[in-house]
C-alpha positions in Angstrom: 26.5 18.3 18.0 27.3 15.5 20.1 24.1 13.7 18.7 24.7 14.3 15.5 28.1 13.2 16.0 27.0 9.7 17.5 23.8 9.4 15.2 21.4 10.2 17.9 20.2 13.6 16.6 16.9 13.3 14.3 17.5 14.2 10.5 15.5 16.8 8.6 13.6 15.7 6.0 14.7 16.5 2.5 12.5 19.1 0.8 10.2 19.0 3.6 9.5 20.6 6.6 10.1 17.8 9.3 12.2 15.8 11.1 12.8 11.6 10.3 14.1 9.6 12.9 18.4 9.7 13.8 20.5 6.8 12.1 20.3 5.1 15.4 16.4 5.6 15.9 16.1 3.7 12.5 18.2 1.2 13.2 16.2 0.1 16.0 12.9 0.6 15.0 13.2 0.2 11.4 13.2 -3.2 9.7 14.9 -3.5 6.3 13.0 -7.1 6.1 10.1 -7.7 7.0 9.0 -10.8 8.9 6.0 -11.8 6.5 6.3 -15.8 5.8 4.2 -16.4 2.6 1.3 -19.3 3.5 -1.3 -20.5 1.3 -3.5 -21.8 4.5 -4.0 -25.0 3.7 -5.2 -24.4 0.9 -8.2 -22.6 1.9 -9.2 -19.3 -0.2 -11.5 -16.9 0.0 -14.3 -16.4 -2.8 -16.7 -14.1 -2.1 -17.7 -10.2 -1.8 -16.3 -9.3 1.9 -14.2 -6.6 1.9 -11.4 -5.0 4.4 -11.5 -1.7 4.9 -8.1 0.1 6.0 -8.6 3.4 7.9 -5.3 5.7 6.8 -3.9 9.3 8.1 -3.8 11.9 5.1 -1.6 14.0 7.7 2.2 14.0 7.0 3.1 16.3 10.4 3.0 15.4 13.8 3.6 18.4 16.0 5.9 17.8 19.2 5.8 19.5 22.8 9.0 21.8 21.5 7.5 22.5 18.2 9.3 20.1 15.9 7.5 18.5 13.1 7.7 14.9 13.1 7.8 13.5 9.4 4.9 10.2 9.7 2.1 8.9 8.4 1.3 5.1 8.6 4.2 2.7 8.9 5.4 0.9 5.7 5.3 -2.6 7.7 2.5 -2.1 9.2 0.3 -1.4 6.5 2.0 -4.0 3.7 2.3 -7.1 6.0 -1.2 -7.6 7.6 -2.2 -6.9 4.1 -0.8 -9.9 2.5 -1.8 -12.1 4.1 -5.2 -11.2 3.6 -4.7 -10.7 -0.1 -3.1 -14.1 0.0 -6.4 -15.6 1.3 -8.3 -14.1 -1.3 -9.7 -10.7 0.6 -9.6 -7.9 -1.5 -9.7 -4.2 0.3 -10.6 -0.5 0.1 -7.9 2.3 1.6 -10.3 4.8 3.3 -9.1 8.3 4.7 -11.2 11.5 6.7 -11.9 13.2 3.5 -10.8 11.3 0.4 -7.3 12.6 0.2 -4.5 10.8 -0.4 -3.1 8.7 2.2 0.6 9.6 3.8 2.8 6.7 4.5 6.2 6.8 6.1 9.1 6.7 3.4 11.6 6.1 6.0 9.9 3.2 7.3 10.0 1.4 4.1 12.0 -2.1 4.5 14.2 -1.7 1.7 15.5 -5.2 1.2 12.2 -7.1 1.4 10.6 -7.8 -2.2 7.9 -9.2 -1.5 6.7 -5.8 0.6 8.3 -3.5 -1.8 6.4 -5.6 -4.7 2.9 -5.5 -2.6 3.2 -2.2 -2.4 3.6 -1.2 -5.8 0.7 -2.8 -7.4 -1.4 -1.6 -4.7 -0.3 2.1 -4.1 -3.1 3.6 -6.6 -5.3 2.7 -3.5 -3.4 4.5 -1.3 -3.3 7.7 -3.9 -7.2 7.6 -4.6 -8.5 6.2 -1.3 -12.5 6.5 -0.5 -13.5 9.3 1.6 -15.0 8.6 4.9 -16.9 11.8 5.2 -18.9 10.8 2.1 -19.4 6.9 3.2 -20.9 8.2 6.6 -22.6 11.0 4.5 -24.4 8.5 2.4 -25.0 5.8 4.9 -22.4 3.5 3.4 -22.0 2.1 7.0 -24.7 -0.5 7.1 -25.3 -4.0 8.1 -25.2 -4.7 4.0 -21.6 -3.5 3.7 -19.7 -6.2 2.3 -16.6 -4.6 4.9 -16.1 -7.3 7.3 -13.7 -5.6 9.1 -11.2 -2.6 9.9 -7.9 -2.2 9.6 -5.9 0.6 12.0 -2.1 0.6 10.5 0.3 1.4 12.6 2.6 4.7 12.7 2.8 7.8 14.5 0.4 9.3 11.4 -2.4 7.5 13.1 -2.3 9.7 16.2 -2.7 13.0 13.9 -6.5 13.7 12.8 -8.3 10.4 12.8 -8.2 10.7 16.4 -10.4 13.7 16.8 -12.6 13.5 13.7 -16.1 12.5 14.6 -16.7 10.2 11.1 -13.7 8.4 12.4 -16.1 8.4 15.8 -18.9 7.3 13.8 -16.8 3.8 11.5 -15.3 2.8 15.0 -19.2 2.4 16.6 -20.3 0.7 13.2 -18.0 -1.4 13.4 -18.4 -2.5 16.8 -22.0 -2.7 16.8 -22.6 -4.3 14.2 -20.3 -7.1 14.9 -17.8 -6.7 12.6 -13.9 -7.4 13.4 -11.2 -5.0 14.4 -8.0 -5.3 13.4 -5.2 -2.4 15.4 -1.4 -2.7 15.6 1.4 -0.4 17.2 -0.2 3.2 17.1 -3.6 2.4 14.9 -5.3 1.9 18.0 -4.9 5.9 18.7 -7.8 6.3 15.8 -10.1 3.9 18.4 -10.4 7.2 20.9 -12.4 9.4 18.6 -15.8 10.3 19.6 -18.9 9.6 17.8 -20.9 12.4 16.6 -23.3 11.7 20.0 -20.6 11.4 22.0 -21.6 7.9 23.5 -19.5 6.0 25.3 -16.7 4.2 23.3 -18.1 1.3 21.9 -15.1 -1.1 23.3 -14.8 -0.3 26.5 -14.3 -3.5 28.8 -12.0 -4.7 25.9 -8.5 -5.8 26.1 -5.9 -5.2 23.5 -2.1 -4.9 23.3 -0.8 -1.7 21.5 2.5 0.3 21.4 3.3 0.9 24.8 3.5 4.5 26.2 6.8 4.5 27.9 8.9 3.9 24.8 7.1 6.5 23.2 8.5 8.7 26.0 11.9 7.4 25.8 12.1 8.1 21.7 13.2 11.1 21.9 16.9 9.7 23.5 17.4 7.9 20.6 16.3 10.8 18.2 13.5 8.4 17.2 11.2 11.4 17.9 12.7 15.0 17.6 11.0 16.2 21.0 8.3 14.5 23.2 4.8 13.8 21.9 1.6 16.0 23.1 -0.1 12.7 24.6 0.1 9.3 24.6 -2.4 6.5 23.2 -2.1 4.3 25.6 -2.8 6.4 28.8 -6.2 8.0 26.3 -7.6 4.2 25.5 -7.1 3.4 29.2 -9.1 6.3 29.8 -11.8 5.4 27.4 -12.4 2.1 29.3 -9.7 -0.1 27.2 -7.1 -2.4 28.9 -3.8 -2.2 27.3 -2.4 -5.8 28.4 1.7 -5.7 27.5 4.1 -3.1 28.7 6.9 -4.9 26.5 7.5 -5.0 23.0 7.5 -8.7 21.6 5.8 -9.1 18.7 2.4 -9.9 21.1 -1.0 -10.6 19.7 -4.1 -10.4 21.7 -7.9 -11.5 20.4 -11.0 -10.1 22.5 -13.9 -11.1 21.2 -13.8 -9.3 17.1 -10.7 -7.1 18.6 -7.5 -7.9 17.0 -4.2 -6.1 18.2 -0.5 -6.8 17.9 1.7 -4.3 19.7 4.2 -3.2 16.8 5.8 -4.0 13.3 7.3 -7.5 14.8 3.6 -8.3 15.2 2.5 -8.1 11.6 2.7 -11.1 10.4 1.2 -13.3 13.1 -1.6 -10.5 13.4 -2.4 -11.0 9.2 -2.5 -14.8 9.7 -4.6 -14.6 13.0 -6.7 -12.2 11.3 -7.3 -14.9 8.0 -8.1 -17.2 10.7 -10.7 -15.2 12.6 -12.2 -14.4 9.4 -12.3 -18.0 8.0 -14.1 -19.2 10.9 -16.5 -16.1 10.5 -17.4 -17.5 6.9 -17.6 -20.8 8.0 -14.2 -21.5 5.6 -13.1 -25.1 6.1 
């Protein structure tokens, strides 16, 4: 009662079945604007055929150590913003999920007073409702050095830790893209779909790689702002360390890291300078003067 009374407790979702973070969660994790800055590069634009390809959860539930549904999917931010700027440079892109269904965003996380977001995402949600199915890419041997996918996107949000994690086509894109020397672009929880095995089960394909990501011990500490409506089952951080990947920051500061064609920002304050690093990266790629 207490909690509730001092906006700690988390709310139950309306006609659902979860939990959405407490007033006070929201307030500090939740951005009602954005921090995409519009730029037009110079002037430089994108012509050709390369796509990105954005990985997303088509799980809504995240189940907690007490039993408590957590109400997720990819973060609002963290989808939109990177996008943008890609879109701004002329890069087109494909939504992708395990099996084709639709992908789950986080309503809660939407930043209600920001236009430009709120405008992005509505002339580009019927990708998000008919996204490709990654069973049937790897099926059909989609994933080959003629893709015109120069790189993949891992959107943040506690979604990402459900499913993609542990599904071995997931396994099978991260490898692809690795190998065949393509770029990766992670931010806040995204890099939790990075862990998933191959169907082999090699070794993960960036171990020895260093990345910034949403750091473990606020995870842990959501739950005292009603962020979270009980502790989560395990942590991303602690599983990529253990898959041979250096998680650099143990803050959150809007940080961006590049190693090698691995590109991470650590949560939503990173998004914009994680889109334009990205454009970068991928301008000097195409030899884009």
């Amino acid at each position: 009662m207490i909690k509730k009374i001092l906006g700690l407790a988390p709310s139950k979702e309306i006609n659902g079945l979860g939990y959405i973070p407490s007033p006070i969660g929201r307030r500090f994790g939740v951005d009602k604007v954005s921090g995409f800055k519009a730029t037009d590069f110079g002037g430089k634009k994108y012509t050709g055929a390369k796509m990105v390809l954005v990985l997303c959860t088509e799980e809504r539930y995240f189940k907690m150590a007490n039993g408590k549904l957590f109400s997720t999917g990819n973060n609002v931010q963290e989808t939109m913003v990177p996008l943008m700027h890609l879109v701004n440079a002329g890069f087109d892109f494909d939504v992708v999920t395990p099996s084709g269904k639709a992908a789950v965003l986080e309503e809660w996380s939407v930043p209600i007073k920001d236009e430009a977001v709120l405008k992005f995402r509505s002339e580009n949600q019927s990708k998000f409702n008919q996204p490709l199915s990654l069973k049937k890419l790897v099926a059909e041997k989609e994933l080959n050095q003629e893709s015109d996918y120069i790189a993949l996107f891992l959107p943040g949000g506690h979604g990402s830790m459900v499913g993609l994690p542990h599904d071995e086509n997931v396994g099978e894109l991260i490898r692809w893209i690795e190998t065949s020397k393509r770029f990766m672009v992670a931010v806040c929880h995204g890099p939790a779909a990075m862990i998933a095995k191959d169907k082999q089960n090699k070794p993960n394909p960036y171990k020895g790689y260093k990345m910034v990501a949403f750091p473990d011990k606020f995870d842990k500490q959501s739950p005292s702002l009603g962020y979270l409506p009980g502790q989560l089952t395990w942590f991303q951080c602690e599983e990529l360390e253990k898959e041979g990947i250096q998680i650099i920051n143990e803050k959150i500061t809007g940080a961006t890291h590049i190693d090698r064609k691995l590109i991470s920002g650590d949560s939503p304050k990173a998004c914009d300078e994680l889109g334009k690093i990205t454009v970068d990266a991928l301008f000097k790629e195409l030899h884009i003067n």
